[in-house]
Structures are given as C-alpha cells and as structure tokens.
mmCIF file of the N, C-alpha and C atoms, coordinates in Angstrom:
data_MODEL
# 
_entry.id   MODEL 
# 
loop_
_atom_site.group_PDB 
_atom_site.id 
_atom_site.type_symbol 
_atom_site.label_atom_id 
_atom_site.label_alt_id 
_atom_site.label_comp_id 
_atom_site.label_asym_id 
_atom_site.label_entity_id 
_atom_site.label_seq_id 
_atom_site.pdbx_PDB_ins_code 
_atom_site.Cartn_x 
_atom_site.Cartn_y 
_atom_site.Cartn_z 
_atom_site.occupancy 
_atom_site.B_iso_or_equiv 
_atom_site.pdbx_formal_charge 
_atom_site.auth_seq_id 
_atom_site.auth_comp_id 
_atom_site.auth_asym_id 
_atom_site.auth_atom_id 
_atom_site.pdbx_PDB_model_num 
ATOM 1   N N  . UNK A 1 1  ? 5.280   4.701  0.194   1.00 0.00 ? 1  UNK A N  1 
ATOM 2   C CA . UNK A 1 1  ? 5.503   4.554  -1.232  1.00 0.00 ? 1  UNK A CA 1 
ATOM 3   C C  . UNK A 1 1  ? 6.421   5.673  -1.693  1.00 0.00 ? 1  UNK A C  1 
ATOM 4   N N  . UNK A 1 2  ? 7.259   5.741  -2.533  1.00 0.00 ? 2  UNK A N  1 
ATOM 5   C CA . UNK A 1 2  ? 8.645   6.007  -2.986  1.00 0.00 ? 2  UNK A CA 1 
ATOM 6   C C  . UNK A 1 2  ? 7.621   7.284  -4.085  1.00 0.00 ? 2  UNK A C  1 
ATOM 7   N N  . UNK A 1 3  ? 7.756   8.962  -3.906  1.00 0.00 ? 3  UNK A N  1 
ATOM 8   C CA . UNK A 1 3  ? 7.228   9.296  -4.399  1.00 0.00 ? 3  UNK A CA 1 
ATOM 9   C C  . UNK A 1 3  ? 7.234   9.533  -5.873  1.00 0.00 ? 3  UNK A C  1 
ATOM 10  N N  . UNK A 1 4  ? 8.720   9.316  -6.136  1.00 0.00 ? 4  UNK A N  1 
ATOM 11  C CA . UNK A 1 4  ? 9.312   9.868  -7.358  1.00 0.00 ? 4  UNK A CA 1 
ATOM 12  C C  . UNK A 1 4  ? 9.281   8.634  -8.698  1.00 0.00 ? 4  UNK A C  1 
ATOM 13  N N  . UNK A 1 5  ? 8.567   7.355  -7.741  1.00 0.00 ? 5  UNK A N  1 
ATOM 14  C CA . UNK A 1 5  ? 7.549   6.490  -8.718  1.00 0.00 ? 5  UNK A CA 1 
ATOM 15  C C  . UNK A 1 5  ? 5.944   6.560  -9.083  1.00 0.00 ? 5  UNK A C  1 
ATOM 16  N N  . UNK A 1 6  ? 5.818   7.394  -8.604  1.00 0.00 ? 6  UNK A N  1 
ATOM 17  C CA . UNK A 1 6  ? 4.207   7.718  -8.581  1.00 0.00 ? 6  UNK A CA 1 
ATOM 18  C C  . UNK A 1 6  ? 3.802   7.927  -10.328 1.00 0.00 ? 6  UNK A C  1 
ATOM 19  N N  . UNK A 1 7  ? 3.472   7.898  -10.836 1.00 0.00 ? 7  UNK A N  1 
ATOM 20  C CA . UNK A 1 7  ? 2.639   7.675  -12.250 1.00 0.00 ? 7  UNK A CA 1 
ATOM 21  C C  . UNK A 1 7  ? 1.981   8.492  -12.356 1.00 0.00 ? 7  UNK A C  1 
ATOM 22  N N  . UNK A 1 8  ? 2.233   9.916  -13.174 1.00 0.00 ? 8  UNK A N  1 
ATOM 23  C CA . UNK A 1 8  ? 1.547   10.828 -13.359 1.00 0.00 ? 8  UNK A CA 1 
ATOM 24  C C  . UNK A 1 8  ? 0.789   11.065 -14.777 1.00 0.00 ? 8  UNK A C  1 
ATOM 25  N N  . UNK A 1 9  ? 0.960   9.962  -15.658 1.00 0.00 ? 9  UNK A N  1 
ATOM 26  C CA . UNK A 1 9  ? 0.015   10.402 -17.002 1.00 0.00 ? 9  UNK A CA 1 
ATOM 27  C C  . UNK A 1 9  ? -0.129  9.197  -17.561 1.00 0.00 ? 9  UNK A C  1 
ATOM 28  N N  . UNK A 1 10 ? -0.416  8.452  -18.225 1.00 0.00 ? 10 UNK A N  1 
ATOM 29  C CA . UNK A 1 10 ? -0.626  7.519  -19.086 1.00 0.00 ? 10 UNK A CA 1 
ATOM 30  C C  . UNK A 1 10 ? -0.040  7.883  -20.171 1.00 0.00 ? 10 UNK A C  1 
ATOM 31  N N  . UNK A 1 11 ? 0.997   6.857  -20.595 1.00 0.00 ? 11 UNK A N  1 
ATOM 32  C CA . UNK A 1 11 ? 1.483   7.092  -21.890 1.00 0.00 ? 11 UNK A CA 1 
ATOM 33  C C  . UNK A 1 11 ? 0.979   6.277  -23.120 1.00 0.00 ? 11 UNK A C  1 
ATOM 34  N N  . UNK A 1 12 ? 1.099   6.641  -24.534 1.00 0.00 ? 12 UNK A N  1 
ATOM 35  C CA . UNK A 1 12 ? 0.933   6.024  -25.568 1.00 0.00 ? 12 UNK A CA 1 
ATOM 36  C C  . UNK A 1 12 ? 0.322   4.523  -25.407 1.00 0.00 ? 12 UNK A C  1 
ATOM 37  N N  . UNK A 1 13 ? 1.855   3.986  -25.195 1.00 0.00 ? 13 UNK A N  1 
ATOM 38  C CA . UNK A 1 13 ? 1.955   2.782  -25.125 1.00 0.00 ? 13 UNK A CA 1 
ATOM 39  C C  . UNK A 1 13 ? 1.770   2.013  -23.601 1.00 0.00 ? 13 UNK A C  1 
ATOM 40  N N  . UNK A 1 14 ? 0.872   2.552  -22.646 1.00 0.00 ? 14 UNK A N  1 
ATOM 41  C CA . UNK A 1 14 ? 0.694   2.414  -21.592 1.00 0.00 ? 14 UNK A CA 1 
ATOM 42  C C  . UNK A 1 14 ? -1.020  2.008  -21.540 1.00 0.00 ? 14 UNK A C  1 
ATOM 43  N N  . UNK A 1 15 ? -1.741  1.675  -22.991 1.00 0.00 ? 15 UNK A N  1 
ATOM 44  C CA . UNK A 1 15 ? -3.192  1.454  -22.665 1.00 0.00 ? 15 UNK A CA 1 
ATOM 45  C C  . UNK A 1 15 ? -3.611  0.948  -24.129 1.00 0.00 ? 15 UNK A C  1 
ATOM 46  N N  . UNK A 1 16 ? -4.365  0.291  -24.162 1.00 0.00 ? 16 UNK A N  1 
ATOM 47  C CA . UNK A 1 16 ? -5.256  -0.350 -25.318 1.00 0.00 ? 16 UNK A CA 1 
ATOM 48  C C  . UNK A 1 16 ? -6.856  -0.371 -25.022 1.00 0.00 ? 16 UNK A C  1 
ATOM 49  N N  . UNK A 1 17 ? -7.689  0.032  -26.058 1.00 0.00 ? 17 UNK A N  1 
ATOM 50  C CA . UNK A 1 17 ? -9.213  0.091  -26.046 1.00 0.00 ? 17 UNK A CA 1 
ATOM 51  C C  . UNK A 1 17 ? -8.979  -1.255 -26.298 1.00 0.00 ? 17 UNK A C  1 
ATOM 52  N N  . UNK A 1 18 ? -10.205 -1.495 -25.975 1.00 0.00 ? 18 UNK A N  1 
ATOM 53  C CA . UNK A 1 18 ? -10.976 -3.058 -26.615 1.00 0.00 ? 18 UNK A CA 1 
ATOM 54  C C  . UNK A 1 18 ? -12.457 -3.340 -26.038 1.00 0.00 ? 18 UNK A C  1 
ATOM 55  N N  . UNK A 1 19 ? -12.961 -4.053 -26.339 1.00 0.00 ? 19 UNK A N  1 
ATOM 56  C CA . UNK A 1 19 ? -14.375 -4.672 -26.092 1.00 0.00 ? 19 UNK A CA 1 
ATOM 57  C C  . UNK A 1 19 ? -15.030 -5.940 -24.961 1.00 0.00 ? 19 UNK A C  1 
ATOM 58  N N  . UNK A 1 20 ? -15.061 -5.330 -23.930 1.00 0.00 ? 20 UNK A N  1 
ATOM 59  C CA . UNK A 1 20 ? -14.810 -6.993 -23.239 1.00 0.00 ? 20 UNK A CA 1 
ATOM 60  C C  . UNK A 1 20 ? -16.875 -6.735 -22.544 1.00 0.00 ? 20 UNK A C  1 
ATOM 61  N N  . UNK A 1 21 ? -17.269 -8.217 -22.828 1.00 0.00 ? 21 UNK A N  1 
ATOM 62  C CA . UNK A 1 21 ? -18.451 -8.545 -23.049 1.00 0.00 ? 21 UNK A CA 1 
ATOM 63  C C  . UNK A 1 21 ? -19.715 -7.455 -23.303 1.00 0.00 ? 21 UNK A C  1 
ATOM 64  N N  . UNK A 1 22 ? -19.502 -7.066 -24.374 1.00 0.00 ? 22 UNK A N  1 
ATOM 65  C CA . UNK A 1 22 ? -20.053 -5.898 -24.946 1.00 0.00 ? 22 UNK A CA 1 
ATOM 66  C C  . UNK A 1 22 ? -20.009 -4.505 -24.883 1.00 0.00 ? 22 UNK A C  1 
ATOM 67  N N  . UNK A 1 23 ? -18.615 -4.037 -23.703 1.00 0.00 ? 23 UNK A N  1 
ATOM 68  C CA . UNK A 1 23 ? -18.502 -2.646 -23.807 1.00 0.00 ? 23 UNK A CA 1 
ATOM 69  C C  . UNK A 1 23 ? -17.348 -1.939 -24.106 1.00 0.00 ? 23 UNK A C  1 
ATOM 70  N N  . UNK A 1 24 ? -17.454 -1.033 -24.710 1.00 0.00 ? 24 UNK A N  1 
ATOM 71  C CA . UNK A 1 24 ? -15.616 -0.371 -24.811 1.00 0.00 ? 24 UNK A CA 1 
ATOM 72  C C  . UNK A 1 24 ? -15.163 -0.145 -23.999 1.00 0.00 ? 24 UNK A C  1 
ATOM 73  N N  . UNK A 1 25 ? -14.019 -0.582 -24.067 1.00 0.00 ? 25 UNK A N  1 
ATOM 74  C CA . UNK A 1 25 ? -13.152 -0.482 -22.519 1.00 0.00 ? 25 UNK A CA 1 
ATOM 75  C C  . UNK A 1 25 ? -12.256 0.419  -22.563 1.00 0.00 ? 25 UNK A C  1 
ATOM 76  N N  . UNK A 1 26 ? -11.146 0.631  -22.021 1.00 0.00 ? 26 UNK A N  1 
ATOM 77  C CA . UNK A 1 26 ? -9.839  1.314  -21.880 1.00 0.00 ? 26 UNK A CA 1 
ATOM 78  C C  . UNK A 1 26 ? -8.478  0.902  -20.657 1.00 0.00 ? 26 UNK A C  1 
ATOM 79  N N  . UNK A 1 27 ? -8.110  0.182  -21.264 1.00 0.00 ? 27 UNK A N  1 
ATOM 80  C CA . UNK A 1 27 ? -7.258  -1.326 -20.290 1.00 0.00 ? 27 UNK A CA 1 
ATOM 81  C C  . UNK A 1 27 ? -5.977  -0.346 -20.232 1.00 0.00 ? 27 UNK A C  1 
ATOM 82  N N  . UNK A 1 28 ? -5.370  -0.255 -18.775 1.00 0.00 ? 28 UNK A N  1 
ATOM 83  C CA . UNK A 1 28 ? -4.267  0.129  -18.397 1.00 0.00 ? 28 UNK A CA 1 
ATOM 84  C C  . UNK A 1 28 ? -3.270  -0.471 -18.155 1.00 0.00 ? 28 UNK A C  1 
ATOM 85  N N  . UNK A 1 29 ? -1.955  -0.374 -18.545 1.00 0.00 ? 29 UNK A N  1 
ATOM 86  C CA . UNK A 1 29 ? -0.615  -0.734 -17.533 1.00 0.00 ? 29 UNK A CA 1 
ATOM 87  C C  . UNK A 1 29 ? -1.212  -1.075 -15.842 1.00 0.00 ? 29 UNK A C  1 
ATOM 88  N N  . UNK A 1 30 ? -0.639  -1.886 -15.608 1.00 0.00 ? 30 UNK A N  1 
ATOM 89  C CA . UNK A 1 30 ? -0.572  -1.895 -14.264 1.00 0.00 ? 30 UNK A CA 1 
ATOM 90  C C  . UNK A 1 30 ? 0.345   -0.935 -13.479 1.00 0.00 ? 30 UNK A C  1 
ATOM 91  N N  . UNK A 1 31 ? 0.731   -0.522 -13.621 1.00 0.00 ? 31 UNK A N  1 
ATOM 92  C CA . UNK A 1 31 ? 1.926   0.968  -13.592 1.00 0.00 ? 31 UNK A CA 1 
ATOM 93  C C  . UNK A 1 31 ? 1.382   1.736  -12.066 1.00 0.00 ? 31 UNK A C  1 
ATOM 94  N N  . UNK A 1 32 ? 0.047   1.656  -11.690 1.00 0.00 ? 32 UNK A N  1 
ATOM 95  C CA . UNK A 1 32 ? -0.360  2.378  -10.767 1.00 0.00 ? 32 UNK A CA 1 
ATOM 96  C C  . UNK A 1 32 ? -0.154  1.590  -9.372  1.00 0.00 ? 32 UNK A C  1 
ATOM 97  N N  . UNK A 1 33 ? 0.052   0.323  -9.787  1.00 0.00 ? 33 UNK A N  1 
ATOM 98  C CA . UNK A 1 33 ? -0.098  -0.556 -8.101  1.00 0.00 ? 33 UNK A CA 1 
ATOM 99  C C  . UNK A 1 33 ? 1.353   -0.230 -7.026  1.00 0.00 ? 33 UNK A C  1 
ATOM 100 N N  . UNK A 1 34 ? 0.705   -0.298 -6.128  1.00 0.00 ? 34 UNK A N  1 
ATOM 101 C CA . UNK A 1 34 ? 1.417   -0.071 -4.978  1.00 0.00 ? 34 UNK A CA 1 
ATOM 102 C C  . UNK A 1 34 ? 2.595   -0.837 -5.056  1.00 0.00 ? 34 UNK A C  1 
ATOM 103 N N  . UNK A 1 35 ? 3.966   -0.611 -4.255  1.00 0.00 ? 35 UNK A N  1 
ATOM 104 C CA . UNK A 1 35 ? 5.142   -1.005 -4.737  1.00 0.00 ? 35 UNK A CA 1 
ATOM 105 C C  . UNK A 1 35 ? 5.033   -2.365 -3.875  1.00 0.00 ? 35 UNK A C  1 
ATOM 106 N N  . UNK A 1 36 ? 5.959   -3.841 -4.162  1.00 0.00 ? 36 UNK A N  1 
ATOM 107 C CA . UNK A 1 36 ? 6.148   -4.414 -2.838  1.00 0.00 ? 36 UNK A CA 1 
ATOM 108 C C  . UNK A 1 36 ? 7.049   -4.083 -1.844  1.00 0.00 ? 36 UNK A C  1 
ATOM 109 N N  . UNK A 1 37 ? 6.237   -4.360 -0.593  1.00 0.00 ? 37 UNK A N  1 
ATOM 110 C CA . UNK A 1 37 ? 6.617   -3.785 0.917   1.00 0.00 ? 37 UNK A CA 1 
ATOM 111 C C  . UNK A 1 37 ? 6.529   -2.678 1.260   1.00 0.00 ? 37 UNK A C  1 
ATOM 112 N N  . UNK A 1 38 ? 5.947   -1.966 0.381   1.00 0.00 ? 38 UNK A N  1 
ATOM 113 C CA . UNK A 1 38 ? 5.388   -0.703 0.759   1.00 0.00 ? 38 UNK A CA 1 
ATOM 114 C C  . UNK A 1 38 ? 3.848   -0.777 1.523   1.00 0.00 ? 38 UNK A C  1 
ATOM 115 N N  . UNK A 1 39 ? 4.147   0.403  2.182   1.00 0.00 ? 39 UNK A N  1 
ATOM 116 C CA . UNK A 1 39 ? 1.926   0.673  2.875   1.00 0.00 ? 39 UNK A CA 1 
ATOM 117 C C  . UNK A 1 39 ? 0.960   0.188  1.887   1.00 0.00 ? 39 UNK A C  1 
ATOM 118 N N  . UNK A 1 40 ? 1.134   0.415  0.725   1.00 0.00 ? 40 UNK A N  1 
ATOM 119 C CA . UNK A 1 40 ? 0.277   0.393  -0.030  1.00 0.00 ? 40 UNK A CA 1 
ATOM 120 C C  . UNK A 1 40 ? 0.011   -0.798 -1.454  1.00 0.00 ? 40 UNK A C  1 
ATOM 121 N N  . UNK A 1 41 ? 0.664   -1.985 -0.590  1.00 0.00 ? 41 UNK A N  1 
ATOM 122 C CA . UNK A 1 41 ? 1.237   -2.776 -1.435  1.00 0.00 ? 41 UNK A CA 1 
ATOM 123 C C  . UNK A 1 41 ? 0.147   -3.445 -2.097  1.00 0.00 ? 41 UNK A C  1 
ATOM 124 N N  . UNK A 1 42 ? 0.128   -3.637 -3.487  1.00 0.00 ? 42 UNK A N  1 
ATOM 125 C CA . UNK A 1 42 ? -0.824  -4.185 -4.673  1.00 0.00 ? 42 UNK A CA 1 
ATOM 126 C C  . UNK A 1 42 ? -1.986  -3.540 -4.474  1.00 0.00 ? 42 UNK A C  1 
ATOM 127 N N  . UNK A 1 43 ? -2.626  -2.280 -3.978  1.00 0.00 ? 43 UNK A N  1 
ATOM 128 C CA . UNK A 1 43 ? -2.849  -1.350 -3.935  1.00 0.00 ? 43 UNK A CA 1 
ATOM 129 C C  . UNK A 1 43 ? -3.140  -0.417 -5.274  1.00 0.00 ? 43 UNK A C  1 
ATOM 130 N N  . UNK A 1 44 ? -4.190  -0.020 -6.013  1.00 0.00 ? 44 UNK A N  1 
ATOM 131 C CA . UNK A 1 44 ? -3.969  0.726  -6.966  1.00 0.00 ? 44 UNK A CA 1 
ATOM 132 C C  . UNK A 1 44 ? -4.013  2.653  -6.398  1.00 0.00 ? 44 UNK A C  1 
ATOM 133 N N  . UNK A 1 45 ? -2.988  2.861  -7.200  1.00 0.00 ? 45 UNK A N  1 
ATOM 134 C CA . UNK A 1 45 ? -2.449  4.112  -6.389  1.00 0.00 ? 45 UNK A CA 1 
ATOM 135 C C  . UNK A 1 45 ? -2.618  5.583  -7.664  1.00 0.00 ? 45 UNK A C  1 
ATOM 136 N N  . UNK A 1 46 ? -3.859  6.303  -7.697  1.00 0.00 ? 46 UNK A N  1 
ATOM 137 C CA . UNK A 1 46 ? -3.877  7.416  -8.403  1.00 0.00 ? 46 UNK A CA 1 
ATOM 138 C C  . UNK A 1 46 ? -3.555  8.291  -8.175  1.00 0.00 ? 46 UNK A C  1 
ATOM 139 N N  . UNK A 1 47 ? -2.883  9.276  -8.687  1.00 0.00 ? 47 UNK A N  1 
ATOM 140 C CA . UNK A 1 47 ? -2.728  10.729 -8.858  1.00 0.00 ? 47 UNK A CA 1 
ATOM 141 C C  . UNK A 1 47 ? -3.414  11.720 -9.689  1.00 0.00 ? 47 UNK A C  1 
ATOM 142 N N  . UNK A 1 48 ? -3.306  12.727 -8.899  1.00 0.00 ? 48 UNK A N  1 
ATOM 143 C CA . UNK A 1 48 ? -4.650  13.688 -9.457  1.00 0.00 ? 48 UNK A CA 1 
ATOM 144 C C  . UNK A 1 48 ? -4.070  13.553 -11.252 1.00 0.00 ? 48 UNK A C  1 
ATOM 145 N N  . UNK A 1 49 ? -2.862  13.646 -11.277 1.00 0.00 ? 49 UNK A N  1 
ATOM 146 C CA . UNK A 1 49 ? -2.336  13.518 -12.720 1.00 0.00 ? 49 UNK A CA 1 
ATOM 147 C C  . UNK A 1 49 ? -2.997  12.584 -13.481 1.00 0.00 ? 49 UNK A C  1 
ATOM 148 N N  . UNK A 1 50 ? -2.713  11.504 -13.212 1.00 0.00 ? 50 UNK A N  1 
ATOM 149 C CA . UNK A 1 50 ? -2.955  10.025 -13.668 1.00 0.00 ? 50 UNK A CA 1 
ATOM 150 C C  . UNK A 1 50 ? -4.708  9.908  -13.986 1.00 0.00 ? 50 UNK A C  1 
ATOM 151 N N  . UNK A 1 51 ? -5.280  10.748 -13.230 1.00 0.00 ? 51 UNK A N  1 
ATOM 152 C CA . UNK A 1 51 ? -6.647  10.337 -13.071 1.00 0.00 ? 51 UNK A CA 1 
ATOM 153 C C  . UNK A 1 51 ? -7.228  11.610 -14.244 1.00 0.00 ? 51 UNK A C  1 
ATOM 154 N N  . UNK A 1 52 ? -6.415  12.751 -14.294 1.00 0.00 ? 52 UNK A N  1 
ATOM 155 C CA . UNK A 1 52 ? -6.541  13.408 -15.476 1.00 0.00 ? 52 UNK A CA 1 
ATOM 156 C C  . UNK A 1 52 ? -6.707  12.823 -17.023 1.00 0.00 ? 52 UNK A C  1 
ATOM 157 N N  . UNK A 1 53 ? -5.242  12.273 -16.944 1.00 0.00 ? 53 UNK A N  1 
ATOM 158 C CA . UNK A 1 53 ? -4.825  11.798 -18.026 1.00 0.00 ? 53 UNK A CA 1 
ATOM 159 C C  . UNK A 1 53 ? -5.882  10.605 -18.439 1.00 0.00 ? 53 UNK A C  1 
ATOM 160 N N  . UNK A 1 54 ? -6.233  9.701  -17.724 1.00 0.00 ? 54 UNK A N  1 
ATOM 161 C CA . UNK A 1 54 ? -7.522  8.677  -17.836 1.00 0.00 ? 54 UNK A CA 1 
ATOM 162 C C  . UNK A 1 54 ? -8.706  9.181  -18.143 1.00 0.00 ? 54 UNK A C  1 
ATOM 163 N N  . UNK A 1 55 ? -9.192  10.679 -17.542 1.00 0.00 ? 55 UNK A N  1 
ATOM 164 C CA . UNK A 1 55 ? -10.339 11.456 -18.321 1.00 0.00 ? 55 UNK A CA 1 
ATOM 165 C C  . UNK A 1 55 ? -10.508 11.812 -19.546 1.00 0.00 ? 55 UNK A C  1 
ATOM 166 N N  . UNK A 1 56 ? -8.931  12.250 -19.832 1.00 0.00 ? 56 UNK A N  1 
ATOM 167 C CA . UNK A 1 56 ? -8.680  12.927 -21.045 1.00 0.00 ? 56 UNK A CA 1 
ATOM 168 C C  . UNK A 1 56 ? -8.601  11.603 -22.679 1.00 0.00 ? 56 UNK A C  1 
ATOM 169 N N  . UNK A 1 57 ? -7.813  10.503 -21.929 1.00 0.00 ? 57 UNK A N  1 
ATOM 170 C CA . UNK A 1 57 ? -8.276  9.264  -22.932 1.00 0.00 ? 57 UNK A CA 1 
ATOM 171 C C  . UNK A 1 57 ? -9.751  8.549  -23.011 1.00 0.00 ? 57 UNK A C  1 
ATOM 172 N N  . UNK A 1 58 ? -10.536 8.986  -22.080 1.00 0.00 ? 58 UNK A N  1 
ATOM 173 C CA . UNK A 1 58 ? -11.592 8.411  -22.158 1.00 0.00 ? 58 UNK A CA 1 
ATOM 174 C C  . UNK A 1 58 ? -12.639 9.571  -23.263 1.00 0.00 ? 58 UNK A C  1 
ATOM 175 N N  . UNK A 1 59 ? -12.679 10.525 -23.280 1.00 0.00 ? 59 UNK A N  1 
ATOM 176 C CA . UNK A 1 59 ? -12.935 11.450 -23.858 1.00 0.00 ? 59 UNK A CA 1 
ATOM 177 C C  . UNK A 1 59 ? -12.406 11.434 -25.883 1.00 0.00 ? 59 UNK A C  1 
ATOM 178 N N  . UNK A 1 60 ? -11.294 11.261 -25.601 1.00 0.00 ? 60 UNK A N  1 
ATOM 179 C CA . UNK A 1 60 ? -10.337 11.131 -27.151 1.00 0.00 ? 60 UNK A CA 1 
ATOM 180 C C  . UNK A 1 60 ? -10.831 9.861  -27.216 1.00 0.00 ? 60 UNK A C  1 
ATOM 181 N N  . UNK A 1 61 ? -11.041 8.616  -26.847 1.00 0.00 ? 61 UNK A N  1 
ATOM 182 C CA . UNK A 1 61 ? -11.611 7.611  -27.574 1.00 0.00 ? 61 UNK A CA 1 
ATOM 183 C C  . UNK A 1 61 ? -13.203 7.600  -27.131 1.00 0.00 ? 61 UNK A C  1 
ATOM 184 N N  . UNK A 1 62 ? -13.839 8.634  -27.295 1.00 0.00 ? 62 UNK A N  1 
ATOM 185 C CA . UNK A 1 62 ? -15.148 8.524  -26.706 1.00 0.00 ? 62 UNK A CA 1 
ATOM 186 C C  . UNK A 1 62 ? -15.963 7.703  -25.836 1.00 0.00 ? 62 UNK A C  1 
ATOM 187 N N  . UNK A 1 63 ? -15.004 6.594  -24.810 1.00 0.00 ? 63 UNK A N  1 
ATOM 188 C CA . UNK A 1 63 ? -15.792 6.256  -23.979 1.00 0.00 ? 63 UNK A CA 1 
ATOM 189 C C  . UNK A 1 63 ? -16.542 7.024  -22.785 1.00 0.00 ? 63 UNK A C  1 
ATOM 190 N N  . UNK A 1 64 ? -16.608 8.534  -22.923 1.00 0.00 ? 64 UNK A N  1 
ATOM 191 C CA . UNK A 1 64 ? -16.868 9.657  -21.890 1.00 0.00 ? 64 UNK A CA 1 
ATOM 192 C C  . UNK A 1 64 ? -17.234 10.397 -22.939 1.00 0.00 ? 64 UNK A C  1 
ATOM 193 N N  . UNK A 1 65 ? -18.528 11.041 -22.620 1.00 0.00 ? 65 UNK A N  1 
ATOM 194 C CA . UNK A 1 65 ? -18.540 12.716 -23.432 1.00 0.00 ? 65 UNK A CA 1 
ATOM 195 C C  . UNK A 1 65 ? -18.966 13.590 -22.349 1.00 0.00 ? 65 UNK A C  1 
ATOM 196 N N  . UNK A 1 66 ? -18.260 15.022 -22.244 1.00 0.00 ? 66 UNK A N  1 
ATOM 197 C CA . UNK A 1 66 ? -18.905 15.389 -21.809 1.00 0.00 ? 66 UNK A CA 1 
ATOM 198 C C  . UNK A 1 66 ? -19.213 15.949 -20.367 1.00 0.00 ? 66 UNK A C  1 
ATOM 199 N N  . UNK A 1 67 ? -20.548 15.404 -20.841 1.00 0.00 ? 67 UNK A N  1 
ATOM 200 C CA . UNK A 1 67 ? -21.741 15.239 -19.882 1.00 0.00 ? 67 UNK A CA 1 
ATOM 201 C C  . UNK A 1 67 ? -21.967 14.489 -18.798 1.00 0.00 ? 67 UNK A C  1 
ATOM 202 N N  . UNK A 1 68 ? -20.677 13.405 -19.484 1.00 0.00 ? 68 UNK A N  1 
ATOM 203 C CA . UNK A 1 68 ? -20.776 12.454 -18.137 1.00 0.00 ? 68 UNK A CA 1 
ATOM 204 C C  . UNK A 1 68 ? -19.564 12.846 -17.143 1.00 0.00 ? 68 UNK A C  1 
ATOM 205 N N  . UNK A 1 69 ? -19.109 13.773 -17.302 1.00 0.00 ? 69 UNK A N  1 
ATOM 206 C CA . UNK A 1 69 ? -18.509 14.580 -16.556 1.00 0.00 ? 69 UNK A CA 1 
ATOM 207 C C  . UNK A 1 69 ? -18.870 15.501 -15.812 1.00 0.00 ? 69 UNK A C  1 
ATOM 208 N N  . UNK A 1 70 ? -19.817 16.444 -16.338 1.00 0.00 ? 70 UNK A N  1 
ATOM 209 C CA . UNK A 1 70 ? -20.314 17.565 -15.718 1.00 0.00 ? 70 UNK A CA 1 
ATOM 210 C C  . UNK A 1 70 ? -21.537 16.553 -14.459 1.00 0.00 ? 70 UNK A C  1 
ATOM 211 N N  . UNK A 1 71 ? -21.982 15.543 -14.827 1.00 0.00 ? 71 UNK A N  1 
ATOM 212 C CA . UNK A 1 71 ? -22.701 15.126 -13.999 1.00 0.00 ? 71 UNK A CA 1 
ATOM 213 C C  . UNK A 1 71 ? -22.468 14.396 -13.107 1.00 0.00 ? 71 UNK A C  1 
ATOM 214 N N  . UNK A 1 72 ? -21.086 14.181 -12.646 1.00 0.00 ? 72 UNK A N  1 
ATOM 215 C CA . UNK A 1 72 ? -20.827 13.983 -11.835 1.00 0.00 ? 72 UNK A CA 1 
ATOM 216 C C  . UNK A 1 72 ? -20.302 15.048 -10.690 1.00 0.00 ? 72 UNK A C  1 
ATOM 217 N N  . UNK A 1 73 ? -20.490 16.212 -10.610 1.00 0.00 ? 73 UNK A N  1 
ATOM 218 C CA . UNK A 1 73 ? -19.634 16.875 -9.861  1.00 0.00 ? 73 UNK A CA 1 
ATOM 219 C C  . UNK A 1 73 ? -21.063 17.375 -8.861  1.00 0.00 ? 73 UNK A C  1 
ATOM 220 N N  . UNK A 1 74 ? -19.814 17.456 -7.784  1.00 0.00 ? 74 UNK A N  1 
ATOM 221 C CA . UNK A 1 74 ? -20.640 17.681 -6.201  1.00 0.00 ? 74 UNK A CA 1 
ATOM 222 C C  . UNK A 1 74 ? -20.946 18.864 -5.892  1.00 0.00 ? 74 UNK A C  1 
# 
C-alpha cells in the first residue's frame, strides 16, 4: 500500500453522527480501505493517527467519555 495515501485524521466533512437501531453512531468515509491491487485490498487500514482522530470525535460528540478509555488499557 502506497504510503503517502495512508489517512491520518478524519476530516470535517469526512463523518456524520446518526442513530442506527437505537444507538449513536459515528459513520466514516470509507477513506481507510485498502487500495485496489494492493496487499491489503478492501481491507480497512488504520493509523495510529486516524485511530486518534476517531477517539478524539468520539469524545467531542460524546459517544466515549472518558472512562471508557481509561478502561480499556492493558
């Protein structure tokens, strides 16, 4: 995979909340999948960036507080 496509943040206009069968969600671009003909093809492909940036919106629209952070760590 071509590194200098790799997806390092979620932008603005790269995500919408919504409600799908009773929970708040946080719906992404497809932006992360693996390229075609690459190793990693249709593949969803994170970066420590990307996976930041998804904490940090989950938090600003309160689907995360927290706690449900600290409780996950090893």
């Amino acid at each position: 995979m071509n590194q200098n496509n790799l997806v390092k943040e979620i932008a603005d206009d790269d995500y919408a909340l919504d409600v799908i069968q009773g929970d708040q969600v946080l719906v992404t671009s497809p932006v992360i999948v693996g390229e075609k003909g690459s190793e990693w093809e249709g593949s969803l492909v994170f970066t420590k960036e990307y996976l930041r940036s998804l904490l940090q919106l989950g938090l600003k629209h309160r689907l995360l507080n927290p706690d449900d952070i600290r409780s996950t760590r090893m």
